[in-house]
N, C-alpha and C positions, 0 to 999 in steps of 0.2 A: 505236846508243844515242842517246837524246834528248837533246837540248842543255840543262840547266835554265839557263846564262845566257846574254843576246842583244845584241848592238849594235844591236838595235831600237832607235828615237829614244825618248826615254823619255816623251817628247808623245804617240807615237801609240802605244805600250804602255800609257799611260797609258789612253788612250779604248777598248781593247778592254776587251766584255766575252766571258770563255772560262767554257766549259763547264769541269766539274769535273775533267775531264781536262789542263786548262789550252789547248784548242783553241777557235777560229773557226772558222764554218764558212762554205767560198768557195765561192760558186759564179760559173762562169766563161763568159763571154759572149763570140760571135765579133762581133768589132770589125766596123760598118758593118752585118752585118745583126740583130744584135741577137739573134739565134739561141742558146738555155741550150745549151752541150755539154755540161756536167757538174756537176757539186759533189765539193767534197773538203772535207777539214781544212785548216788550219794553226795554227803555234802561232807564237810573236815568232821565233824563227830562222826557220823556213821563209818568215814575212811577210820575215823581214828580209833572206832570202836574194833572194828573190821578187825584190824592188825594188831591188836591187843588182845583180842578172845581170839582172833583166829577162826571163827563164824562169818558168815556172810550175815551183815548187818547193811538194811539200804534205809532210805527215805524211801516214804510212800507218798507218793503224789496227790492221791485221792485218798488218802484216810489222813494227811499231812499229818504223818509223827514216825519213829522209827519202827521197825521190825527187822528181827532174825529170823533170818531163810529155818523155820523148820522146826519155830518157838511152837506153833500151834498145831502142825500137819506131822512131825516127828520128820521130815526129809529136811535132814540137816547137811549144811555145807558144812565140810572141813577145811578153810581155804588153805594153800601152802605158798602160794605165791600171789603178790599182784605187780600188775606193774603200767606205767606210766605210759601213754604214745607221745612219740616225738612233739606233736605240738601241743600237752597239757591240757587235753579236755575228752580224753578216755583213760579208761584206768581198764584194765585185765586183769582176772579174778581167775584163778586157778584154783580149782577146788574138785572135791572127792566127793561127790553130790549121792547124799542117802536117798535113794526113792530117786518121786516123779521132782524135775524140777519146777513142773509150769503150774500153775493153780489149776488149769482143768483139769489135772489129775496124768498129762504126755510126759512122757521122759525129759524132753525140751518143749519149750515154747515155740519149736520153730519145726514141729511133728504135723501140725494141722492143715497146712496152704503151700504149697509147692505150687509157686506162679512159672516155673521154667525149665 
């Protein structure tokens, strides 16, 4: 079940903007080479989870409850950095990504369809 309140800092709850869903959406970057593994959700628990364990923790859209990048597959994120885009409704997840990131088992989510 979704958390509606967050020990998010009320600063940086403050500066998100969320979809009507009340999500952000991350996408998450492998630290040093700069490589997209993926995009997810989050909502101020999951951020706030996020930056407290230092895991990559999202919202799941289709299973609507949380999860950690890497609770059940062992490919855990280390995140070290996130950070905010200028207009408040992306966040950047810089992490040290164990394993495949994508569920099909790709290193990224974005290994399988090259449109260009």
């Amino acid at each position: 079940m979704r958390v509606e309140t967050s020990e998010l800092d009320p600063a940086i709850a403050k500066r998100l903007k969320r979809d009507a869903d009340g999500l952000v959406c991350a996408v998450v970057q492998q630290r040093g080479t700069n490589e997209v593994l993926m995009v997810a959700w989050m909502d101020d628990e999951a951020l706030h989870r996020t930056l407290t364990t230092r895991r990559g923790t999202y919202w799941s859209r289709s299973r609507q409850d949380y999860w950690v990048k890497g609770e059940t597959s062992g490919h855990v994120q280390q995140v070290h950095e996130v950070r905010l885009d200028c207009d408040g409704d992306t966040l950047l997840v810089v992490v040290d990504q164990e394993g495949a990131a994508c569920h099909t088992g790709d290193h990224t989510c974005f290994d399988a369809d090259r449109l260009l």
